[in-house]
C-alpha positions, 0 to 999 in steps of 0.5 A, spaced: 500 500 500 501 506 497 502 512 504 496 516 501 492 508 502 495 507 508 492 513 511 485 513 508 486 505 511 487 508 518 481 512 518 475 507 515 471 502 518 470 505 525 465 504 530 466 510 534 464 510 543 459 511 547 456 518 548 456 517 556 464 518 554 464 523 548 458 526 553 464 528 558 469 529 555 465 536 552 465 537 560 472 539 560 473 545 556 469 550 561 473 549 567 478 550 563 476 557 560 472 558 568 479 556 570 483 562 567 478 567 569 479 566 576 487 567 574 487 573 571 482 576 576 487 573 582 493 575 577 490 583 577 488 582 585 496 581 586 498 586 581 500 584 575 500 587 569 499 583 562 502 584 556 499 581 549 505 575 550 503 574 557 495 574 555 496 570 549 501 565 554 496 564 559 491 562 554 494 558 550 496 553 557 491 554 561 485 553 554 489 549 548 494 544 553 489 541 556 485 539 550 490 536 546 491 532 552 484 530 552 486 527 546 492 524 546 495 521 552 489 523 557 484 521 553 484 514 557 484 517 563 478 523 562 475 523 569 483 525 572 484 529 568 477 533 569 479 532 577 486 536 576 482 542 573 477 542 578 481 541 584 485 547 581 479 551 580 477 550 587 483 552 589 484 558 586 476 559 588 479 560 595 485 564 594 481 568 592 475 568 597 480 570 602 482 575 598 476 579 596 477 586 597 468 587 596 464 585 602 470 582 605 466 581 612 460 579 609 457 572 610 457 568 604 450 567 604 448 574 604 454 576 599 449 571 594 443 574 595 447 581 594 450 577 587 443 574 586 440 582 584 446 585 580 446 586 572 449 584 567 450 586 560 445 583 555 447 583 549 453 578 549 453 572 551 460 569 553 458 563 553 456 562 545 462 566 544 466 559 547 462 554 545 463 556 537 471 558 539 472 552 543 468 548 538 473 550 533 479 548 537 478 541 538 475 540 530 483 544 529 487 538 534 482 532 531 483 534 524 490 532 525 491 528 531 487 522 527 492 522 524 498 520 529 496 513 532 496 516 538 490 519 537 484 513 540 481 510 533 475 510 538 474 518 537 475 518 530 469 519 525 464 512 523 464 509 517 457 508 517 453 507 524 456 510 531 458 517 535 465 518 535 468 525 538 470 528 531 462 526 528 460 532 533 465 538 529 461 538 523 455 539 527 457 543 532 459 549 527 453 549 524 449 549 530 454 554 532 453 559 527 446 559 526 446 561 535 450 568 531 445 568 524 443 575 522 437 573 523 437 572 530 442 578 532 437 582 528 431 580 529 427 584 525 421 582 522 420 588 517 420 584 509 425 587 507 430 586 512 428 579 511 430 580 504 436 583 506 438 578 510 437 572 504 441 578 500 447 578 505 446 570 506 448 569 498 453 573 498 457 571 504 456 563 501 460 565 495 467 564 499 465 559 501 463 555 494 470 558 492 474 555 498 471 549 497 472 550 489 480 551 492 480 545 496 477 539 491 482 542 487 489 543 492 487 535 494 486 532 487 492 536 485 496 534 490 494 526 492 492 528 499 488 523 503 481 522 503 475 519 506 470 518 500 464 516 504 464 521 508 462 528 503 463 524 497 468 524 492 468 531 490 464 534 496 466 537 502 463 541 509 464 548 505 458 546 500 453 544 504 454 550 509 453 555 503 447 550 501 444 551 508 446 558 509 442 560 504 436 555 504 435 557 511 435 565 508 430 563 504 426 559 510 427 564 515 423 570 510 416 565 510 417 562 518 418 566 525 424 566 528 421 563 534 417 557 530 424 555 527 424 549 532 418 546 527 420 547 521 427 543 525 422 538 527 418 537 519 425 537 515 428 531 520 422 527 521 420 527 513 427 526 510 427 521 516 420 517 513 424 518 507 430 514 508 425 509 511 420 508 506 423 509 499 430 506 496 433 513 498 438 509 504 439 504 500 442 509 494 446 513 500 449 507 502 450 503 495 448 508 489 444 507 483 446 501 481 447 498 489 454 496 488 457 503 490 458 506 483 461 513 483 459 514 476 455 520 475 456 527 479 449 525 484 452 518 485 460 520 486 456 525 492 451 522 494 453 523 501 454 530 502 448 533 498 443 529 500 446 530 508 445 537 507 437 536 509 440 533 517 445 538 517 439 544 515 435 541 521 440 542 526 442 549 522 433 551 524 435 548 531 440 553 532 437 558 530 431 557 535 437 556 540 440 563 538 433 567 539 431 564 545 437 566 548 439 573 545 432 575 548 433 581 553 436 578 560 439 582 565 439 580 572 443 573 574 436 569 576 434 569 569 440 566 567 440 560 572 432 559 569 436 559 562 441 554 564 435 550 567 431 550 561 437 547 556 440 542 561 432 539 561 431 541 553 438 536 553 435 531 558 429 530 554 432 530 547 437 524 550 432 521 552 428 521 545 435 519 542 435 513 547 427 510 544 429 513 537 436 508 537 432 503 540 427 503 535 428 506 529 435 507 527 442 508 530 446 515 530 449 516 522 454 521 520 454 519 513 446 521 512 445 525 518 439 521 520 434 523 525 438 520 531 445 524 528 441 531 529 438 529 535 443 528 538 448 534 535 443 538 538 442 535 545 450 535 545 451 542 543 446 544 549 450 540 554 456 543 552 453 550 551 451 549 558 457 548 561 459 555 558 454 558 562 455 555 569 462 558 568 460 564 566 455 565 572 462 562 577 466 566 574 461 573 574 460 571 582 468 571 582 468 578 578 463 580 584 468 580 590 474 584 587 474 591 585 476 592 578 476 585 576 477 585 568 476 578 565 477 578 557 470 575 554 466 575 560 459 578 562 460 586 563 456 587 571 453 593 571 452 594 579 445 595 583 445 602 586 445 598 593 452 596 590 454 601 586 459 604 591 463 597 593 464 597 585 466 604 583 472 602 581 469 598 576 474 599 569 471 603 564 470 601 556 477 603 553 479 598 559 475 593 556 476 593 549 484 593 551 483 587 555 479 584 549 484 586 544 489 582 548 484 575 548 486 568 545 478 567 545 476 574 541 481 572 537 479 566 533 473 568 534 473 574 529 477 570 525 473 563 525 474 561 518 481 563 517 483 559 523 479 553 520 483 554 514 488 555 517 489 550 521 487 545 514 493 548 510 498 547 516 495 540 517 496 538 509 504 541 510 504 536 516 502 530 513 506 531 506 512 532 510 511 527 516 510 520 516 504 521 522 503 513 521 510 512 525 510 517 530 511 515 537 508 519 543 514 525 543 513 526 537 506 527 537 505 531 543 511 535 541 508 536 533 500 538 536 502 543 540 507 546 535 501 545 530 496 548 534 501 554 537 502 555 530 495 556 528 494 560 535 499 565 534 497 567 528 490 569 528 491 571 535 497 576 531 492 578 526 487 580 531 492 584 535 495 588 528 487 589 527 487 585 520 
């Protein structure tokens, strides 16, 4: 066998984990964002002042080692690691209770109820900005840690039927970016601007279409690896989301932004009968002729245009998920109810996947089935929850230090009962300084250049190193090279305003 068959042998065939094991590795990334939070607030309590370089530096250890790890060496040892982060996190939780320098003689019951009245800023949501930057990272490390063998093949993307960690990337980029549609940050209901959207819509897919122009081209051209039945032989993820971004447009003019969870709902259920009823699975799995042909544009792409329609449910489920959270919330209670209702939409969703697995048909990547989009979505709520428990942490750690400036984090606005404790709260300048400096803000910003980046520099390792014999030094040593690389150009990029 060629190199390039070997690799491509070294993704296929693969039945995936559970989703009990995928379901808590996703539980590790928000103790690491809220663990960085309460650093830099004790850092500034004990007066240090942060350079771009420092800041990027403490972002990088604290956000992106712990993820490669979770990947690599630690990925048998989950619930450990997990542990080392809290245990961390409680600690620095007690430095800086001890240290507070608001209501320093207060009970802690009574310092709740106070936190419990306090405002916060309510047109941005940290958490939805963590979910699409985090998501993005560990897309960025998967893409090429698959192909070391020290990455578990279990994480690695099915062939057919199961949930692997890398199953989740696709689905969790789109469900991420339909929560920041213009639609939802508009919310106009005027025709026009409906229009307007569906305008904005088209022409912000035609990068797309050409960049997945440029990549067919550039893997061709070059023999690079490809796994055939995952979009098809010419298809790739950049098709299919300029396909469902401007489908949704043209969906969102006719249906309520509040209603998006029926047409969510219709689209699955239907293609779902669709793939039951009729000889659509059978030409999915086995093409026209049933022995797999590629003969043909429809036959040699079948999986990538057909699992457009899962992929434009669970873009309709963000959507419903972004309107529901950018409504005007303020106070932290409201919040906690949020928490709450995602958590048990989750739970439900869960358990609707457990009947429809047990009844229907399994979690299929390869034709974003009914059971792939349930649980994409039920998933996606966990992990957004998880952001949002460390968001409430963390703005109560913001509570007790004067002046306490977090990057991509909730802004307190005070109660006129608190305003004198936080008079020296920082003021806008102050912020937009702290952000200018924030690993997060950076890709976040730059989401589609970091993911082609992180494409690019994937394809210049596996050309230049035999990633199939590498062994544990290697591997580690060259991911977080990778992944420095990637970093710190986008967040150069940000810095320098480009």
């Amino acid at each position: 066998m060629s190199q390039k068959e070997m690799k491509e042998d070294f993704v296929r065939n693969l039945n995936g984990t559970t989703i009990l094991e995928i379901t808590q590795s996703l539980c590790l990334p928000a103790p690491c964002v809220l663990c960085r939070g309460l650093l830099i607030i004790l850092l500034q309590h004990l007066g240090s002042s942060f350079t771009w370089r420092a800041q990027f530096f403490i972002d990088f250890v604290v956000l992106i080692v712990p993820l490669v790890a979770n990947y690599t060496i630690l990925s048998s040892y989950l619930l450990l690691e997990q542990l080392i982060i809290v245990i961390m996190g409680a600690g620095l939780a007690y430095q800086m209770y001890h240290r507070r320098t608001c209501y320093a003689r207060v009970p802690l019951q009574k310092i709740v109820e106070k936190f419990l009245k306090i405002n916060l800023e309510a047109e941005y949501i940290p958490a939805v900005t963590c979910f699409r930057v985090i998501n993005s990272v560990l897309t960025a490390i998967a893409i090429l840690a698959v192909d070391f063998p020290l990455f578990p093949r279990r994480f690695a993307k099915t062939e057919l039927y199961g949930t692997g960690t890398m199953d989740l990337g696709v689905g969790g980029f789109i469900f991420g970016s339909a929560m920041v549609c213009s639609e939802v940050k508009s919310k106009s209901t005027v025709e026009g601007a409906r229009f307007y959207h569906v305008a904005k819509s088209l022409h912000s897919a035609w990068p797309l279409v050409f960049i997945g122009i440029g990549r067919l081209v550039v893997t061709k051209y070059i023999g690079y690896q490809e796994h055939i039945t995952e979009y098809g032989v010419h298809w790739n993820f950049f098709f299919t989301f300029a396909i469902v971004k401007l489908a949704t447009s043209l969906l969102l003019i006719i249906v309520p932004l509040n209603k998006s969870w029926i047409v969510a709902i219709s689209i699955i259920v239907l293609y779902q009968l669709a793939l039951d009823c009729t000889p659509l699975k059978q030409f999915i799995l086995h093409g026209t002729d049933g022995r797999g042909t590629r003969v043909g544009l429809l036959n040699a792409n079948r999986e990538g245009i057909i699992s457009t329609l899962g992929y434009l449910a669970i873009y309709m489920a963000g959507v419903q998920t972004g309107s529901y959270l950018f409504k005007n919330r303020s106070h932290i209670t409201d919040w906690i109810k949020v928490l709450c209702c995602l958590l048990l939409t989750a739970l439900t969703l869960f358990v609707c996947l457990y009947v429809i697995q047990g009844n229907l048909e399994a979690v299929s990547r390869r034709m974003a089935n009914l059971a792939f989009c349930v649980w994409i979505v039920a998933t996606s709520l966990i992990f957004l929850s998880s952001f949002i428990m460390g968001d409430i942490i963390l703005s109560f750690a913001k509570f007790l230090f004067k002046g306490a400036l977090v990057p991509c984090s909730w802004k307190l606005i005070p109660s006129p009962a608190t305003m004198k404790k936080h008079s020296e709260s920082p003021g806008p300048e102050a912020e937009r300084k702290a952000d200018s400096l924030c690993l997060i803000t950076a890709i976040n910003r730059n989401q589609l250049f970091f993911f082609l980046l992180s494409n690019v520099t994937t394809g210049l390792v596996n050309q230049m190193v035999d990633t199939l014999h590498s062994g544990t030094l290697r591997t580690l040593c060259l991911l977080h090279l990778y992944m420095l690389t990637n970093c710190f150009i986008t967040f150069v990029l940000y810095v320098q305003g480009l």
